[in-house]
C-alpha angles and dihedrals in degrees: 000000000000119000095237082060095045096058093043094049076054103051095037101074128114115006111354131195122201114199111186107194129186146090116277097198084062114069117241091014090076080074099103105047083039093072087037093058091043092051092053106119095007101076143046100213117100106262116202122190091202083179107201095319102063084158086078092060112045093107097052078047099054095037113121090019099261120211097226130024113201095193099196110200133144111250136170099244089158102263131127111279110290095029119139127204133184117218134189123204086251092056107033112132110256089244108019106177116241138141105238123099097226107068120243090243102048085056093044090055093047097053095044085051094048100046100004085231116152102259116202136179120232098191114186091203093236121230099207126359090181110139127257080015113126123239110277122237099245092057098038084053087050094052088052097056092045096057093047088052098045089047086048083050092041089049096237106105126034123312103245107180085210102040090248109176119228091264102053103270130128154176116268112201109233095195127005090221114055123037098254122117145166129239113212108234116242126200096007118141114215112301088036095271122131113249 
């Protein structure tokens, strides 16, 4: 199991709540509500596109005291394009790169003081947030990893032990020690565009 998988099997007990923020008219940043949107009908976590202004939906977020929060963004951790990392607010990076005016942390803070939920980061590294620009393929294969694997912790798709999709992609650890990993990049032509 990755450990991307492992911290999120972890995390996801008891009542879960999944907040996709970004912006869908900017590339990469549409990250987050894209797995939202794939995960509609197939969970029963509540699911929250919080779109750019999560701010606005702490409270839907806090309501009925969860037990764990998965806030999903893209955010420039530093990867190649598609990466996804898991951060606590013990381990989030000091700048972490994102879009929104209220930083991830300030929200994660809130929202652990509020429920005392654990309260984790799942951050796609974006190729591109420009606006009117489409989602990359590095990132759109990431999200759909991403979806697979959260169903499989959320015990609602198939238990892959590493976190295989149902299209043959997975995550590749990038180092055992930390929870980043790549996601390989399927049907891209040269410079990571679909053809």
């Amino acid at each position: 199991m990755s450990p991307i998988a492992q911290r999120l099997q972890a995390c996801l007990q008891g009542t879960a709540v999944l907040m996709g923020i970004g912006n869908r008219w900017r590339g990469d940043d549409a990250a987050g509500p894209e797995v939202i949107a794939r995960l509609a009908g197939r969970t029963e976590a509540r699911c929250i596109d919080a779109g750019d202004a999560p701010e606005r939906h702490l409270g839907e977020a806090a309501e009925g005291t969860p037990d764990s929060i998965l806030l999903m963004d893209a955010v420039d951790f530093g990867g190649l394009p598609g990466a996804v990392a898991v951060f606590g607010l013990e381990d989030l990076p000091a700048r972490l790169g994102t879009t929104h005016d209220v930083p991830l942390s300030v929200l994660m803070r809130y929202l652990r003081a509020m429920t005392g939920a654990e309260v984790l980061l799942l951050g796609i590294q974006p190729e591109t947030t420009c606006f009117g620009t489409r989602m990359s393929a590095a990132v759109d294969d990431a999200v759909r990893v991403v979806t697979e694997m959260l169903l499989a912790q959320l015990g609602e798709g198939p238990t892959v032990d590493t976190c295989a999709c149902l299209s043959g992609g997975s995550l590749q650890p990038l180092n055992p020690v930390d929870c980043i990993c790549s996601i390989p990049c399927k049907g891209t032509a040269e410079g990571g565009q679909r053809r």
